[in-house]
MIDOZA-66874 format. One record per residue: chain; x, y, z of N, C-alpha, C in turn; residue number from 1. Coordinates in pm, 1 decimal, padded with zeros to 6 digits, m for minus. Layout:
BEGIN
ROGU   ch        n_u        n_v        n_w       ca_u       ca_v       ca_w        c_u        c_v        c_w     i
ROGU    A          X          Y          Z          X          Y          Z          X          Y          Z   NUM
...
end
This chain:
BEGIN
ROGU   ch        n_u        n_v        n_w       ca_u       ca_v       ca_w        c_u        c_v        c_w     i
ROGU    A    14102.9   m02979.1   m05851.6    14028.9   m03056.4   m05951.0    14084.2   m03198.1   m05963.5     1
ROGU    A    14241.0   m03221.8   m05926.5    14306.6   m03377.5   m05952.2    14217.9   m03452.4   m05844.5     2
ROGU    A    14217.2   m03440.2   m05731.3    14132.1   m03536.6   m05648.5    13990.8   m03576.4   m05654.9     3
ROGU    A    13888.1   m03525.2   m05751.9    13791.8   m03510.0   m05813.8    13825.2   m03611.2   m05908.1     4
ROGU    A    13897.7   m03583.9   m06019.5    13929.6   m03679.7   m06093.1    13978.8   m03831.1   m06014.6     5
ROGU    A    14072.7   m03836.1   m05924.0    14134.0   m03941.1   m05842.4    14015.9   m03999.3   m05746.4     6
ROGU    A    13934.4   m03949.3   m05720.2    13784.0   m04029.8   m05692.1    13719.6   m04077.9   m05767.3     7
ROGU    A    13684.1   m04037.4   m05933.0    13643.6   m04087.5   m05986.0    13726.5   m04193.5   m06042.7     8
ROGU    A    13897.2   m04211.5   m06037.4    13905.8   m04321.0   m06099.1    13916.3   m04427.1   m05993.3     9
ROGU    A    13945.5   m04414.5   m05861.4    13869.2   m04503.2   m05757.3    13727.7   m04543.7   m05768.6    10
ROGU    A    13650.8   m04489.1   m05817.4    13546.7   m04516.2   m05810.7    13497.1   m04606.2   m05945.2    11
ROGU    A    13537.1   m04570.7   m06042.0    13557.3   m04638.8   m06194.6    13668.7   m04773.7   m06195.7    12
ROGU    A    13761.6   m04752.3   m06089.5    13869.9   m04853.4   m06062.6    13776.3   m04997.1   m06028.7    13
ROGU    A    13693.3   m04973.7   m05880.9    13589.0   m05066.4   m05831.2    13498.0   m05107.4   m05948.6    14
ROGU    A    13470.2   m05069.3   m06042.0    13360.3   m05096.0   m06149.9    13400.5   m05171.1   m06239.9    15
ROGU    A    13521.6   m05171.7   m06259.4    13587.9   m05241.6   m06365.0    13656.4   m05387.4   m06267.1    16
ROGU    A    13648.9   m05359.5   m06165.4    13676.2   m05514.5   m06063.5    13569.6   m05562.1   m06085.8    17
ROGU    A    13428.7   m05522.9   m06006.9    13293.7   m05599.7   m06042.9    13225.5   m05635.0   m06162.3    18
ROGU    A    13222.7   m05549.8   m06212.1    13172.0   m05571.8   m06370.0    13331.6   m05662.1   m06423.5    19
ROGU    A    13415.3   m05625.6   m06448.1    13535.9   m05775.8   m06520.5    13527.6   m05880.7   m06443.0    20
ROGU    A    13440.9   m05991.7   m06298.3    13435.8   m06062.8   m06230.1    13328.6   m06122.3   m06342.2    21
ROGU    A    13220.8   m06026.4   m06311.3    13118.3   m06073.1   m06354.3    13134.7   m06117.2   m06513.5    22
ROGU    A    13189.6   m06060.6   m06569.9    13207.2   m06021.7   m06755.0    13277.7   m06167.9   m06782.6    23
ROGU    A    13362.3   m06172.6   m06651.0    13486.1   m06310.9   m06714.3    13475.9   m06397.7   m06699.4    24
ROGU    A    13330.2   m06456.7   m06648.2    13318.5   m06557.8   m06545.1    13338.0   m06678.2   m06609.4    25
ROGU    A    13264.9   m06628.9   m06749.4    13316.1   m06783.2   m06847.8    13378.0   m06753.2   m06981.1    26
ROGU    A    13426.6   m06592.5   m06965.1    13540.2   m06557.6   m07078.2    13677.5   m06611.7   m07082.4    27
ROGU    A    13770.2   m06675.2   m07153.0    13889.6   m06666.9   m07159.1    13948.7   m06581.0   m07150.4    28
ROGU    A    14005.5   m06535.2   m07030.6    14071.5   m06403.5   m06950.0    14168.7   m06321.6   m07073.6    29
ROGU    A    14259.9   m06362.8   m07173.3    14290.0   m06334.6   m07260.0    14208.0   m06242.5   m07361.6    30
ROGU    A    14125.0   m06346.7   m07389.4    13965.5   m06258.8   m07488.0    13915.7   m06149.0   m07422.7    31
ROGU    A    13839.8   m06190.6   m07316.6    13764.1   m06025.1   m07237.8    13860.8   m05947.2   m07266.4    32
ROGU    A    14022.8   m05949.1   m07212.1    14106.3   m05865.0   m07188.8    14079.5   m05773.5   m07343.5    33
ROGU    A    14119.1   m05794.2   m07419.6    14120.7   m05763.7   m07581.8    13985.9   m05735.1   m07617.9    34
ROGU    A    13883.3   m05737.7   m07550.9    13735.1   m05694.3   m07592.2    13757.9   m05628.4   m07475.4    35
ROGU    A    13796.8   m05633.5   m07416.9    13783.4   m05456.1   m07269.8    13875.8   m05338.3   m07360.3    36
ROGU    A    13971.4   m05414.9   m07367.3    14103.8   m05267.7   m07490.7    14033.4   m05222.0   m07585.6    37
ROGU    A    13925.9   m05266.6   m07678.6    13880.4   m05217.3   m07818.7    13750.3   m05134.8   m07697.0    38
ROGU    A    13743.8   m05176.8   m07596.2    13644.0   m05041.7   m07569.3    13698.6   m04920.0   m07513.8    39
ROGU    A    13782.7   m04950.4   m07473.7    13864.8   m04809.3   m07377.3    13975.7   m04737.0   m07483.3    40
ROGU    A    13979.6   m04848.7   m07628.3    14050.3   m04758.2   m07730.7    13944.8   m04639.6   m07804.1    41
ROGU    A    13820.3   m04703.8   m07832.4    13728.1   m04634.4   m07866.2    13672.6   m04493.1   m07799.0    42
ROGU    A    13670.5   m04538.1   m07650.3    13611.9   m04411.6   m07550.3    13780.8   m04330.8   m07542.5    43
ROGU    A    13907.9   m04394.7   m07540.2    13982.4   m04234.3   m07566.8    13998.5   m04184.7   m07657.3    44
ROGU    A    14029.4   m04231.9   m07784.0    14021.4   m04141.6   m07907.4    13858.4   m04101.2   m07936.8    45
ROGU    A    13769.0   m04079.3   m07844.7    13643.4   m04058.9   m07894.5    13655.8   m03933.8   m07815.2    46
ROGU    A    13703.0   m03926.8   m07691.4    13747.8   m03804.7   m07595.7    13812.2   m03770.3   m07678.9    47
ROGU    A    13948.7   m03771.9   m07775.9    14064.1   m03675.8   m07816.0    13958.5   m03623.3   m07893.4    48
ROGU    A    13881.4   m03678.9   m08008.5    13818.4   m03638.9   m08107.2    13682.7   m03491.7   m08039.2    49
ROGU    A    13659.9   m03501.5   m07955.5    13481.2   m03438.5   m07864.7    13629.1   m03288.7   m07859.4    50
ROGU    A    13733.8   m03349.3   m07801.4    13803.3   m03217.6   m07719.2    13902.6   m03178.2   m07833.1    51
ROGU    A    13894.5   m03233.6   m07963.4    13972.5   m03162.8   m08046.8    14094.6   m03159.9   m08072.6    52
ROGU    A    14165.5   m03233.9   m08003.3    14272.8   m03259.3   m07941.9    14356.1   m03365.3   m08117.5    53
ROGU    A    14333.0   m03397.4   m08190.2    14393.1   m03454.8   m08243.6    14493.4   m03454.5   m08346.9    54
ROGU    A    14489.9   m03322.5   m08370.3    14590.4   m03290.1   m08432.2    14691.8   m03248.8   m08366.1    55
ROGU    A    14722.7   m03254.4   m08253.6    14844.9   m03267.8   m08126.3    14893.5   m03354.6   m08148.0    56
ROGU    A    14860.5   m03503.9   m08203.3    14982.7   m03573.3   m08213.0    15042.1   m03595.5   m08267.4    57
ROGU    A    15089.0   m03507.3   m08354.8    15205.6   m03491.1   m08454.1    15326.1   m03366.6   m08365.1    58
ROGU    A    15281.4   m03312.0   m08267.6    15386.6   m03248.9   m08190.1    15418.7   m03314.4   m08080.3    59
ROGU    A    15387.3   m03486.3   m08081.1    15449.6   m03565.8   m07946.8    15575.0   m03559.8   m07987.2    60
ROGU    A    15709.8   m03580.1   m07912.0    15843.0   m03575.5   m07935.4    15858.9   m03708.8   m07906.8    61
ROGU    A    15937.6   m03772.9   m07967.7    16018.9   m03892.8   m07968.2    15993.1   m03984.7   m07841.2    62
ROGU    A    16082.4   m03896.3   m07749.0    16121.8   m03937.2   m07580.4    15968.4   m03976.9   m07547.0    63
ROGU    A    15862.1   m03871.1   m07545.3    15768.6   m03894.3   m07507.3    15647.4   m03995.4   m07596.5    64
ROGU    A    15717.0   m03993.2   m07680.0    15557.8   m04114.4   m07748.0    15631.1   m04226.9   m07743.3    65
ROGU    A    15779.1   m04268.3   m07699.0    15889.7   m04391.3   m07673.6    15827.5   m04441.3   m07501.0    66
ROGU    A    15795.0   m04326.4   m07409.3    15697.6   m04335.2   m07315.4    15584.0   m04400.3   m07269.9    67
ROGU    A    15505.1   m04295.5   m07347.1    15360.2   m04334.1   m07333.6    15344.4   m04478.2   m07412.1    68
ROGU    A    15410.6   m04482.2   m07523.1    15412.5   m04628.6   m07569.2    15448.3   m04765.3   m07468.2    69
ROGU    A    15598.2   m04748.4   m07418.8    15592.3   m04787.4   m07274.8    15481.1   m04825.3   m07182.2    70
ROGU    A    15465.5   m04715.9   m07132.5    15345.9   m04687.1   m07058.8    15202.1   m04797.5   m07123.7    71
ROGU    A    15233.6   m04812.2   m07241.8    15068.5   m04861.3   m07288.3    15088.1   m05020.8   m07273.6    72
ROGU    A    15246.3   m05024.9   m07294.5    15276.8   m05196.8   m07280.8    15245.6   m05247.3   m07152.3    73
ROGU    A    15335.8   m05192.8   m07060.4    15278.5   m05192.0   m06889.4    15146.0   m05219.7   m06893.9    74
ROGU    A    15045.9   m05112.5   m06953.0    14879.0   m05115.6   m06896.9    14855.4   m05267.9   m06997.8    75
ROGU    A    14939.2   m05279.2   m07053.7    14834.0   m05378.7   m07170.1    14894.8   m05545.6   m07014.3    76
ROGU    A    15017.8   m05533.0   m07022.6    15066.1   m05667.2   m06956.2    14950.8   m05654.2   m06779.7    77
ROGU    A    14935.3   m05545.4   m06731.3    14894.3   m05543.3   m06603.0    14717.7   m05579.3   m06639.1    78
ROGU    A    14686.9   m05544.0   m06733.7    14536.5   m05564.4   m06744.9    14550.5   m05758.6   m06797.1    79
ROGU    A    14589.3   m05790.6   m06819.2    14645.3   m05946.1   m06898.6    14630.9   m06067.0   m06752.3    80
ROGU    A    14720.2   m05978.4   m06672.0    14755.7   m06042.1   m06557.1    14613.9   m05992.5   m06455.3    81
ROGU    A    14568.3   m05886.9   m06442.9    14476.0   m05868.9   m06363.0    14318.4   m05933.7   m06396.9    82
ROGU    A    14265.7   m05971.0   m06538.9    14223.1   m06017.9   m06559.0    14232.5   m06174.2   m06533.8    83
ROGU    A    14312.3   m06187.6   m06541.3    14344.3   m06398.6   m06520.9    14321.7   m06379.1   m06355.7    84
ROGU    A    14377.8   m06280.0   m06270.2    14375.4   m06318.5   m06165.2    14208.5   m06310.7   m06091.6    85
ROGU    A    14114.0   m06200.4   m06187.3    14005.3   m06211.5   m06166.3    13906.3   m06298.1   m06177.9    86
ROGU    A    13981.6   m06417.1   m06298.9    13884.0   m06492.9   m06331.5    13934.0   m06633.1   m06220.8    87
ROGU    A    14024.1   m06641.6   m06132.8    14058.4   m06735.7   m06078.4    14057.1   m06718.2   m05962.0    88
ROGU    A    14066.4   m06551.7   m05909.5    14048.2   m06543.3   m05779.6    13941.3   m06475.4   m05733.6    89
ROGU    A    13924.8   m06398.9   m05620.9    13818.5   m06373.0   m05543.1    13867.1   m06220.9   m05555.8    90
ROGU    A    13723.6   m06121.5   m05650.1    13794.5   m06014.7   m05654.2    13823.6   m05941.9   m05523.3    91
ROGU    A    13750.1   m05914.0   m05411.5    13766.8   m05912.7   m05308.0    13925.5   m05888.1   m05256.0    92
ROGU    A    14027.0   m05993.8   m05314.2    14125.8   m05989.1   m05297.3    14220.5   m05959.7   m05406.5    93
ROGU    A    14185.5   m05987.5   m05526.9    14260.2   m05954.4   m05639.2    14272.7   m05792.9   m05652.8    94
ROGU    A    14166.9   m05718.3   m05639.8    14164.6   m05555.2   m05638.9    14271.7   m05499.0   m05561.3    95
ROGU    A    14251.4   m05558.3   m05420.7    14358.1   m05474.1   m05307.8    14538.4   m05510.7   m05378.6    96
ROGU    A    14514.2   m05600.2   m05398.0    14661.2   m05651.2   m05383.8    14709.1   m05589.9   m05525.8    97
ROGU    A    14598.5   m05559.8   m05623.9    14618.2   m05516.6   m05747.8    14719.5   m05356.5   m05722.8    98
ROGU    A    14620.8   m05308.6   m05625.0    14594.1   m05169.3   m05575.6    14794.4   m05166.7   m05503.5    99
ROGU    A    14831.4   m05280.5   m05490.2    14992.2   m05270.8   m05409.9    15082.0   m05193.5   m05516.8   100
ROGU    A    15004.9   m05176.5   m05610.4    15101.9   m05082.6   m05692.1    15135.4   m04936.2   m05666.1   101
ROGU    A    15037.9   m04915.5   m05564.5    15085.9   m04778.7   m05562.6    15190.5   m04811.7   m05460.8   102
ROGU    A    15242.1   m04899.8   m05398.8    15366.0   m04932.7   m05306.4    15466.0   m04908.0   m05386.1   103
ROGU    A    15446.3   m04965.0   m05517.0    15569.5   m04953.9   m05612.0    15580.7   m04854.7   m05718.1   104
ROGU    A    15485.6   m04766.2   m05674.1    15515.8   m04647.4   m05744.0    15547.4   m04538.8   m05636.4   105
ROGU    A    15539.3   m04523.8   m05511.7    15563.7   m04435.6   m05459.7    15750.3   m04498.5   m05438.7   106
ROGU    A    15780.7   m04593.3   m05433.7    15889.1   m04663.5   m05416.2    15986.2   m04595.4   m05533.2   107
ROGU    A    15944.4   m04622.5   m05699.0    15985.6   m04557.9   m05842.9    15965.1   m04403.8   m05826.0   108
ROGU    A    15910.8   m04346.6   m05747.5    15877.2   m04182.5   m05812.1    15975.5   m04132.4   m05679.8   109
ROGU    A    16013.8   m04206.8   m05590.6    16120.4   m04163.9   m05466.4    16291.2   m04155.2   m05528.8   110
ROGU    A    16290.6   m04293.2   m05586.3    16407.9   m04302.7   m05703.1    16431.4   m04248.8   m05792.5   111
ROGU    A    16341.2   m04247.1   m05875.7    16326.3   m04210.9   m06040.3    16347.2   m04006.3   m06028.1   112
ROGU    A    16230.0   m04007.7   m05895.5    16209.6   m03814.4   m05934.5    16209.7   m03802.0   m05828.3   113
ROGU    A    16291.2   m03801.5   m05723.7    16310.3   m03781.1   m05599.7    16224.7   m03748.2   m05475.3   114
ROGU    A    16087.5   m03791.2   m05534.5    16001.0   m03731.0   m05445.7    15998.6   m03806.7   m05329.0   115
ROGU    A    15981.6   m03679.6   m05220.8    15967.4   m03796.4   m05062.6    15810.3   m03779.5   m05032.4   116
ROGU    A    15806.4   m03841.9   m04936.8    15679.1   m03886.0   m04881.9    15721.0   m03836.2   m04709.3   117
ROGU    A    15555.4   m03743.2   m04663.8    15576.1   m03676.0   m04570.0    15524.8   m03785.4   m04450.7   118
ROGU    A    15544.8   m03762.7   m04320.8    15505.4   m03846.9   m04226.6    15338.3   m03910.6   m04229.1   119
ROGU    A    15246.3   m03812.0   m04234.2    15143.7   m03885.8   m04319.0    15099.8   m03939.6   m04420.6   120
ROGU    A    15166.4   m03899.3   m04522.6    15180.0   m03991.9   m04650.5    15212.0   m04124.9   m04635.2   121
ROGU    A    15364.7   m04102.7   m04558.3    15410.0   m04261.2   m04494.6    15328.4   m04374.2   m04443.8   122
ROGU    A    15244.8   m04282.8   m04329.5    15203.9   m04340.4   m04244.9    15048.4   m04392.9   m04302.4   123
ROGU    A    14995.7   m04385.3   m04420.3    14913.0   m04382.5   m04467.7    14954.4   m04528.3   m04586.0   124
ROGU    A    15071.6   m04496.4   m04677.8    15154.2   m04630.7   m04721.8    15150.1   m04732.5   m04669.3   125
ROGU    A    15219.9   m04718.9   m04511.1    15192.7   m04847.6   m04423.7    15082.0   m04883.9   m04422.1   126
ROGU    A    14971.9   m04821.8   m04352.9    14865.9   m04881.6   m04332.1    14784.8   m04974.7   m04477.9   127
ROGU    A    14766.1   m04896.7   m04592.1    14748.6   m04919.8   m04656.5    14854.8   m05113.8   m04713.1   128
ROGU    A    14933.2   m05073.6   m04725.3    15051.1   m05211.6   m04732.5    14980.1   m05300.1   m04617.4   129
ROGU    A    14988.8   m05258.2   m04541.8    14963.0   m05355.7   m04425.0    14837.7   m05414.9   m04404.6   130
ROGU    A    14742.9   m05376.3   m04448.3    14590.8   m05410.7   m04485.3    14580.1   m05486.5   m04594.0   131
ROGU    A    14642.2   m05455.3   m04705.6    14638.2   m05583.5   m04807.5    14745.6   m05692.7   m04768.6   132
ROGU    A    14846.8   m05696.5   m04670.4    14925.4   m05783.6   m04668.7    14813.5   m05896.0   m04573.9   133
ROGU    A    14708.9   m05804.8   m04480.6    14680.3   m05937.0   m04395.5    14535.1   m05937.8   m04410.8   134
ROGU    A    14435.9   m05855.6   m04540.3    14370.4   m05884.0   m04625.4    14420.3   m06045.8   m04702.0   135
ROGU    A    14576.6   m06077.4   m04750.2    14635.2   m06191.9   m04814.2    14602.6   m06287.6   m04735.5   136
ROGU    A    14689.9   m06262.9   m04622.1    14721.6   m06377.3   m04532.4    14589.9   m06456.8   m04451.4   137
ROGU    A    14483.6   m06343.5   m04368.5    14378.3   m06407.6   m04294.5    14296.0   m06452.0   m04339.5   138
end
């Protein structure tokens, strides 16, 4: 069922490149950014609320809502920066290079939680790296 989901957020990933190109074209990259957050705050607590889910967060533990809080600063600074770069560059190229994060997360989850990466995984990294590097350059 995760790769189901992991297509759709590839696929929702691309939508939010074209549609935020189009959205920002004469937004102050700052503003859209902060009118894109009040919608994606709305559609997840509108999910916790449909799935019931909300009285769970009073059993988040410390460590983990010190986390996900984390975690929300990251998404807030990467959407900040990915937006400015949309409104100045060519999404075309801003997406892929956006997308180099999974370089630096398979890089953090090798360190952090020891996970390795099998010869096709690898070999799939490279290519991938190596396509946005000369996606940059040509």
């Amino acid at each position: 069922m995760w790769l189901l989901y992991a297509v759709g957020s590839a696929f929702f990933a691309s939508l939010t490149a074209i549609l935020g190109k189009i959205g920002i074209s004469s937004v102050e990259s700052n503003l859209g950014t902060a009118i894109r957050t009040c919608v994606v705050l709305i559609m997840a607590w509108g999910m916790v609320f449909v799935t019931g889910k909300q009285k769970e967060v009073t059993r988040i533990g410390k460590k983990e809502m010190a986390f996900i809080c984390l975690s929300g600063v990251a998404t807030g600074a990467s959407w900040l920066c990915y937006y400015r770069a949309l409104q100045e560059g060519p999404a075309s190229i801003v997406a892929p290079v956006d997308k180099m994060s999974v370089l630096v997360t398979v890089a953090f989850s090798y360190f952090v939680f020891g996970e390795k990466l099998g010869k096709k995984e690898a070999l799939g990294l490279v290519l991938l790296t190596a396509g946005t590097v000369a996606m940059e350059l040509l």
